[in-house]
N, C-alpha and C positions, 0 to 999 in steps of 0.2 A: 172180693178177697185178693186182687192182686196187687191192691197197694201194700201188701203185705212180702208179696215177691220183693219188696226194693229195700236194697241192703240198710239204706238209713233208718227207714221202719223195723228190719229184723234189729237190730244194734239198740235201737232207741226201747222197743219194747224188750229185752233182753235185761239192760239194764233197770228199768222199771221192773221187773221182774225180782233185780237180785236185790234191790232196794225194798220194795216190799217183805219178800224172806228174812230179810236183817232185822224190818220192824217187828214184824212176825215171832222173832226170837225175844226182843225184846216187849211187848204185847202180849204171851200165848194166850189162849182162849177164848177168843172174840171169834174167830174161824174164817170173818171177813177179810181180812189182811190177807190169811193164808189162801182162802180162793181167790183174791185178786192176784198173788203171786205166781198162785197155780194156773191161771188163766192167760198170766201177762207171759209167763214162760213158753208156756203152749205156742200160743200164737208166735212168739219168738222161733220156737225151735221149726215150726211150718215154715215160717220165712227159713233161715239157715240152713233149710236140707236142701234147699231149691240154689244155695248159691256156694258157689265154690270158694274155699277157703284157704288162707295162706298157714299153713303148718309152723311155720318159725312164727307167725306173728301169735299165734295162741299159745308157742312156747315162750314168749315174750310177756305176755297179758300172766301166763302162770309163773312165770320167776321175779314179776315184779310185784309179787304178795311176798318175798321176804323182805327188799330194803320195808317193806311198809310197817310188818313185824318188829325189823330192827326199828325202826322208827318210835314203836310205840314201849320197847324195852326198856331202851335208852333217852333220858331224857336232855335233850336240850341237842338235837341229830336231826336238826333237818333237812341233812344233803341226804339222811335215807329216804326222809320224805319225801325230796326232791325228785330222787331216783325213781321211787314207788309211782307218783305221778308222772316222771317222762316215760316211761315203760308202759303204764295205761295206756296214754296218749296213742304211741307209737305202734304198740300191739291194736288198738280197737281203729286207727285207720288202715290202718294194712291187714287185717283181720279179714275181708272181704276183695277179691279181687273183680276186675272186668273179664270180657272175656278177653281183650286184648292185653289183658297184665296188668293195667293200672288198678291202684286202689280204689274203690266204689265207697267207701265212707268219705264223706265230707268232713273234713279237719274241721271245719267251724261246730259240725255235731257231737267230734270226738270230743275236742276241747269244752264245749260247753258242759256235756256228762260228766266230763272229771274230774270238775272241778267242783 
C-alpha cells in the first residue's frame, strides 16, 4: 500500500475516480461504475491525507470549473476553454508539494490527465 503514498498515484487515481462518477451519472444503475468510483476515490483520498497540500492550487483546480462552464454556454469560446484547461493543468501540479516546496506532480502526468 505505499505506492499509494506517492503523490502521482493519489492524483492519477483521484482522477479516475471523478471520471468514473461523471459516467456513473450518465449510466445510473449498473452499480459497477459507481463502486469503481467509490473505490478509486477511497484509495485516492488515503494517498491525499498523507501528503501536503498547496491551498491556492486547489483554489486554482476550483475556479477553473467556471471558464469551462462559460465554455459550454457560449458557443464558439474557446479561450474559456483554453482557460479551463490551463488552470487544470496548473492547479493538479502544484496541488501536491515536497517537503522541500517543490511540486510532487509530474507535469508529464498532469498534462496527460487533462487532456
Amino acid at each position: 500500500m505505499n505506492f499509494l503514498l506517492d503523490p502521482n498515484v493519489a492524483y492519477v487515481m483521484l482522477v479516475v475516480g471523478f471520471v468514473l462518477a461523471v459516467l456513473a451519472l450518465f449510466a445510473p444503475g449498473t452499480g459497477l461504475i459507481e463502486v469503481g468510483a467509490l473505490f478509486a476515490i477511497a484509495l485516492a483520498a488515503y494517498g491525499m491525507y498523507n501528503q501536503p497540500i498547496n491551498w491556492w492550487a486547489l483554489a486554482v483546480l476550483i475556479l477553473g470549473v467556471f471558464p469551462f462552464l462559460l465554455a459550454l454556454r457560449k458557443s464558439r469560446q474557446v479561450i474559456f476553454l483554453g482557460l479551463s484547461i490551463l488552470a487544470l493543468i496548473i492547479g493538479s501540479v502544484f496541488l501536491f508539494r515536497t517537503p522541500e516546496g517543490k511540486p510532487a506532480i509530474n507535469p508529464f502526468v498532469a498534462i496527460l490527465t487533462s487532456g
